[in-house]
N, C-alpha and C positions, 0 to 999 in steps of 0.2 A: 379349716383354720379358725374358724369361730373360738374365740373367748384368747385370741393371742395378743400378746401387749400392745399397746397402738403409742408409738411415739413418732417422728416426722422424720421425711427421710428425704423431703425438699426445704430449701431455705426459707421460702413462703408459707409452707405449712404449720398450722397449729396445734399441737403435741397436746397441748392440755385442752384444748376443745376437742379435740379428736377421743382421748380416753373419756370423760365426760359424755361423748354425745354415743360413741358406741356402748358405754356400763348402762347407759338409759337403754337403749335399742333393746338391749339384750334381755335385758330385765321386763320390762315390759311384751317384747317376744314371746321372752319364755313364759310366762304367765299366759297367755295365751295359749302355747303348743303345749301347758303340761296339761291341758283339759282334760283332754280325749285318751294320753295312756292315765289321769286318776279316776275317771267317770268308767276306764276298764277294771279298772283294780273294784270299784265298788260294785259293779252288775257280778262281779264273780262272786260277790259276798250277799245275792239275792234271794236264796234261800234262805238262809240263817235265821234264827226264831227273834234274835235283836238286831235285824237287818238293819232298820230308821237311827239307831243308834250308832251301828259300823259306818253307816256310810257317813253319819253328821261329823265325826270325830276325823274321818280319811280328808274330807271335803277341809274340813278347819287345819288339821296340820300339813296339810297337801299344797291348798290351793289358799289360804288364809277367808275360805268362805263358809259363811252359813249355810246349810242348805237351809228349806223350809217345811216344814212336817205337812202341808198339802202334797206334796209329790213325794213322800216318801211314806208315809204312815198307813194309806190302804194298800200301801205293791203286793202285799202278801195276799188279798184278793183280789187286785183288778191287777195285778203284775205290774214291773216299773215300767216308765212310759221314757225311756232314754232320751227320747226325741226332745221331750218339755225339759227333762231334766238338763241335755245338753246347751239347748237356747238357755234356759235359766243361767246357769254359770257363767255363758257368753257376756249374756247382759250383766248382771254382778260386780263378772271381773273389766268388763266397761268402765261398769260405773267408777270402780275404786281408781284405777287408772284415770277416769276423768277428775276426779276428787283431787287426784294427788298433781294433778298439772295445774288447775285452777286455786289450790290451796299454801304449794309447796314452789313453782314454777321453776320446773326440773330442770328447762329449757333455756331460761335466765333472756327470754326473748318480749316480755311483755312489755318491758318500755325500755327504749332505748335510745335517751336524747341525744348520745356521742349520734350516731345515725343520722338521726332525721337530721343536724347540723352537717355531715355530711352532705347529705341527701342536698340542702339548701345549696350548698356551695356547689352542686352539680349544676345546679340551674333546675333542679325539679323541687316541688312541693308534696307532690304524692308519686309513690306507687305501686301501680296494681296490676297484678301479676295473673293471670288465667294459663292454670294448669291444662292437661289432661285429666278430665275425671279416673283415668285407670290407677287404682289403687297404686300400682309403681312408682307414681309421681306425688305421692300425697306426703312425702318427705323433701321435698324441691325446693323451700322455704328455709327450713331450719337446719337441713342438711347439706345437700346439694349446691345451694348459692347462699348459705351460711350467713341468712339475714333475721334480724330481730321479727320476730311472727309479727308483733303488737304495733309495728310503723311499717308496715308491708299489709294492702288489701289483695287479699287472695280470694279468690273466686271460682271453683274448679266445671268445668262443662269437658262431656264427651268431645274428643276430639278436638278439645282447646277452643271452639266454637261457642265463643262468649253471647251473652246478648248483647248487642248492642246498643236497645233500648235502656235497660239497667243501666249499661255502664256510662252512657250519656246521662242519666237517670242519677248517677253514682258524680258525674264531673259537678253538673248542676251544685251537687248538695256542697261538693268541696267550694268549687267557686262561690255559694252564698257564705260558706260559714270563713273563708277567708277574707269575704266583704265585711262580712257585721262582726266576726270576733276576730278579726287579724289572726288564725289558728288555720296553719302554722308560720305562715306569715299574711303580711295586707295584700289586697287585691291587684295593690300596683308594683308589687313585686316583681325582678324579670324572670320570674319561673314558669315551669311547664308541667302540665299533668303527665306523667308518663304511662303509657300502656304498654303492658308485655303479654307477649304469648308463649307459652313454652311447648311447645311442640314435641314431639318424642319416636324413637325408632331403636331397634334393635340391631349390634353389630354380629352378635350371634348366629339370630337366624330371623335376619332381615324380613321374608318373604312371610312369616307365620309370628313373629313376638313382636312387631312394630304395633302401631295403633291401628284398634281393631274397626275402629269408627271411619280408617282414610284406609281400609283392606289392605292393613299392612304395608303401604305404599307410603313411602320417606317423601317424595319428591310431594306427592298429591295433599302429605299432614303439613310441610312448610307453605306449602301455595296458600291453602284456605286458612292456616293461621293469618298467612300476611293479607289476607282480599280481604279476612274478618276486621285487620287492623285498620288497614285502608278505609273502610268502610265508616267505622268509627270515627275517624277524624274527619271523613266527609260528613257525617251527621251532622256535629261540633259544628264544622264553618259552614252548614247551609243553615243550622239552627241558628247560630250565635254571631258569625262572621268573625272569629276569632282563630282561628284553625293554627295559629302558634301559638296558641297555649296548650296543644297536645303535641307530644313526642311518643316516638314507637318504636318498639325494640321486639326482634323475634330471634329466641333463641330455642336453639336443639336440644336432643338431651336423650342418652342412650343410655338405657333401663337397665342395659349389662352391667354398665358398668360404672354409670353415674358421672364421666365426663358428658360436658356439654360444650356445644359450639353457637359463637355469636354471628349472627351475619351483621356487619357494623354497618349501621347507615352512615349516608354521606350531609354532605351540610342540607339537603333538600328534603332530609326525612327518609329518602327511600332506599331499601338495600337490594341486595341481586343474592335472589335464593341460589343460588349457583356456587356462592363465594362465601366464605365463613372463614373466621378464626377458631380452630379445633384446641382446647384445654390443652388436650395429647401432648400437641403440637409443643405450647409454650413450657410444660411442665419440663420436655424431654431436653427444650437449648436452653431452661436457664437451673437446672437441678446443680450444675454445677459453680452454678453463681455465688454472689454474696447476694443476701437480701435487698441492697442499696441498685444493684445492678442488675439482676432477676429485677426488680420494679422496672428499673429504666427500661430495661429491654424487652416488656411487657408492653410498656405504652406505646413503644415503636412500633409491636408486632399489632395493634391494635389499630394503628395509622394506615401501616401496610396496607390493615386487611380492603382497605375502600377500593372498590371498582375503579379503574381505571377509566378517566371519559366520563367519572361520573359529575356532582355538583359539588365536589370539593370534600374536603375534611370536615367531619364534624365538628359541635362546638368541644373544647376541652372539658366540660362537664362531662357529655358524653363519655368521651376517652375514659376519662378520671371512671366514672363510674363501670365501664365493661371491664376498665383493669380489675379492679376491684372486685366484679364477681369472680373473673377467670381465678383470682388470687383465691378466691375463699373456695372456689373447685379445687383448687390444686389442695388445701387441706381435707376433701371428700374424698379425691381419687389417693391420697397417703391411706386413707382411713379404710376403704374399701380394698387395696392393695395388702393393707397387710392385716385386717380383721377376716376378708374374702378372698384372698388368692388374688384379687384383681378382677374378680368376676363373682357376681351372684349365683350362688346355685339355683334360686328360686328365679329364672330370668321369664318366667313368665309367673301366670297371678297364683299368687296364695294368699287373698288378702282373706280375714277373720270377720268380718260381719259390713255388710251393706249400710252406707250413712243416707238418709235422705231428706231432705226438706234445708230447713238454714241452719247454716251453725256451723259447728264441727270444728272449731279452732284449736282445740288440743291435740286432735290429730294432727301429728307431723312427720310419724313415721311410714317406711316404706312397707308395700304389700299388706298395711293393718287393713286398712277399710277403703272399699267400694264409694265412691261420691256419686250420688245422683243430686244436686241442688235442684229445687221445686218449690213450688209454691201449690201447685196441682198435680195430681196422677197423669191427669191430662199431658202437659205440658212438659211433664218429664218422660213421658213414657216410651223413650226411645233410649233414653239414661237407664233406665228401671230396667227395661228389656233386655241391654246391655249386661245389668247387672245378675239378673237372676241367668241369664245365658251362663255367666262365669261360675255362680255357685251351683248351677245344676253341674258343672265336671268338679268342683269342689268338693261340693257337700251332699246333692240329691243322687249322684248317681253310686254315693257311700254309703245311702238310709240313713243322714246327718240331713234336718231343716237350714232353711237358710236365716238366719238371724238379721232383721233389718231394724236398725235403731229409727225411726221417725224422731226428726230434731225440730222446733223452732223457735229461735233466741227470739227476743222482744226488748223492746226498751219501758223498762220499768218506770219513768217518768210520765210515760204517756196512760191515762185513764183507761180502763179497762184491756191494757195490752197483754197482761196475760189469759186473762179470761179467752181472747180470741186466740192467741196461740194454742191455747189448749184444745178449742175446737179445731183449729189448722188439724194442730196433728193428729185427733181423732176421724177427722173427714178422710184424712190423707191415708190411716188404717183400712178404714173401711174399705177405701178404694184400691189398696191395695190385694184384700181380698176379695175384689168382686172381679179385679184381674188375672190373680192367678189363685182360682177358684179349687183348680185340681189339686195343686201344692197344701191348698188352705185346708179343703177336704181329708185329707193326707196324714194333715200334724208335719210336713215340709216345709212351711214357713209361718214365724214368730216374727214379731211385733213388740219391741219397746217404742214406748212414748215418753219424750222426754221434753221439758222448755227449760230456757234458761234466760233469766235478766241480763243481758248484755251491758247495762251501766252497771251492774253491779262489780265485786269479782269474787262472786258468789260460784258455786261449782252447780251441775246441772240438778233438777229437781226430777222427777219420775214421775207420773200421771198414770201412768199405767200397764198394761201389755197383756197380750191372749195367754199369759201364763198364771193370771192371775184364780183364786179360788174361786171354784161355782158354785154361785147364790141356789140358795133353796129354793126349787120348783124351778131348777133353769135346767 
């Protein structure tokens, strides 16, 4: 059902963000999936005595890319090297894609004061949202709970397994600049930092497409999202003695089919993995609603959902706000319903190239890119492993490399912050080849470098990658 009109077909739903964010999906998809049949169409034209010229002209009206006359001009005696030539394109058609969300902001989510006014009226100030690193989830932001990227901190870790050093690390930095710049509001506001985890599971085929980090076990990825969360707000009050000025929120989220479920906490912060309010649920008793009543009847089922015996009702911010994501589900699962059948055919991973180190905020769509965040090989290397596991049944066990973008944003204000981004992310290459030495051996795995000024809203800069031409006497 790919490329079928996308209008709403619940009272809640948004008709004109639904066509909007599915013509982006698509476009940017298929600019990806047409790689691999134009890079066939051009290996069948490798004979030919103006080989370097067929293929530059196929690539330009194909794919809108240059190729570059290193990898095409000697194939006639070292033969084409598909491998360089396919990561090249990868990266390219990255880049342009990243150019046109940072340039053009296809997504219309970079700032969005109606929101953060919201947000205040909830009773929070920030929030921050930790994914699943599984490419699946890497649309969970802009698509799935259909919040502006640019007043939403997203931070994605295997198995929703945040640090919790950073993110303590992350409240600090909010808490001072709320003290000294009242941004976005003053210190003695009655607000709360909110932390989310989004957890994830497959209704498909539970046992084998759930999260690969909790061995496909639903029950065992909500437990250690919420122990993570838990955690965190003990950090908070044993560090600060403040431990109400975080709030936590753990919701579901099934890859099939992009309904998610909220387990509502009660007035004490804490909810019972056991109990949830399921999208499904609400989408199915108020579709025949008026939107005025579909609302009401949303915040009721929202009150419901609290444990019984627990410490009461949340505050109404809370409510206010879970309504409000279930609401913007309900225009995911319209958009999924009728652009997919109601179900992804890809319901497990096809994502198109590995992201690793900081960054990566233009990604918003599903199944694109692999997250490993790092700051070291080290420290990621259970992300990494993760990741090259997924492209070895993607790409290595097809004779396609695995294409790994190396990212790290920097803030431009601060004295020599890119100069050391720049080593970041060449350390982080290096290290990536000394880990998977045999791939590297190979020509199976390529390397872009990339940094980008994160004060600016400049698009990402290029530094370099094993694709690049070899120096004389190398």
């Amino acid at each position: 059902m790919a490329g079928a009109p996308v209008g709403a077909t619940h009272p809640l739903a948004d008709a004109y963000a639904n066509a909007r964010l599915a013509a982006y999906e698509q476009g940017v998809k298929g600019s990806f999936d047409r790689i691999v049949p134009v890079l066939k169409q051009i290996a069948s034209h490798r004979c030919t005595p103006d080989f370097a010229t067929r293929a530059r002209r196929i690539a330009k009206e194909e794919l809108g890319i240059e190729l570059p006359g290193h990898l095409l001009d000697d194939a006639w005696i070292t033969g084409l090297d598909m491998r360089r030539l396919f990561a090249w394109v990868v990266f390219e058609n990255y880049r342009q894609v990243s150019d046109e969300f940072y340039t053009c902001d296809p997504l219309g989510g970079r700032d969005d004061p109606t929101f953060q006014q919201f947000l205040l009226d909830c009773g929070f100030h920030l929030m921050d949202v930790t994914p699943c690193a599984d490419g699946r989830l890497a649309h969970a932001i802009s698509y799935v709970l259909r919040l502006p990227y640019g007043n939403v901190r997203r931070k994605s870790y295997a198995g929703a397994l945040f640090d919790i050093e950073n993110t303590v690390e992350k409240w600090v930095e909010t808490e001072l600049r709320r003290f000294r710049e009242g941004v976005p509001n003053t210190a003695d506001g009655p607000t709360r930092y909110l932390k989310t985890v989004l957890y994830h599971f497959s209704s498909g085929d539970p046992g084998h497409q759930g999260c690969a980090a909790h061995g496909s076990n639903d029950e065992a990825a909500a437990r250690a999202g919420w122990e993570r969360l838990v955690a965190f707000r003990q950090a908070v009050e044993n560090g600060f003695c403040c431990g109400a000025s975080v709030d936590l929120l753990l919701i579901g989220m099934d890859t099939d089919t992009d309904i998610i479920r909220v387990h509502v906490p009660d007035a004490s912060g804490t909810c019972d993995l056991d109990r949830w309010l399921d999208a499904r649920q609400v989408y199915d008793e108020t579709v025949r609603m008026t939107r005025h009543h579909a609302r009401e009847h949303l915040a009721n089922l929202v009150r419901a959902s609290v444990s019984e015996g627990s410490a009461g009702m949340p505050s109404d911010g809370m409510v206010t706000l879970i309504a409000r994501l279930i609401e913007n589900n309900i225009s995911q699962i319209d958009l999924v319903r009728q652009v997919h059948g109601g179900r992804f055919q890809d319901i497990g991973h096809a994502e198109r190239f590995i992201g690793a180190g900081v960054g990566f905020e233009e990604i918003q769509l599903r199944n694109l890119t692999y997250f490993a965040y790092l700051t070291t090989v080290e420290e990621g290397a259970a992300d990494l492993d993760v990741g090259i596991k997924i492209f070895t049944g993607l790409n290595v066990n097809h004779g396609l490399p695995v294409p790994v973008v190396v990212r790290h944003d920097y803030h431009g204000g601060v004295p020599g912050a890119r100069e050391r981004s720049v080593g970041h992310c060449n350390r982080i290459a290096d290290a990536l080849a000394a880990r998977y030495p045999d791939l590297q051996a190979k020509g199976l795995l390529h390397v872009l470098r990339v940094v980008r000024d994160c004060d600016a809203a400049n698009p990402i800069e290029i530094v370099g990658s094993t694709l690049e031409p070899a120096r004389a006497g190398h």
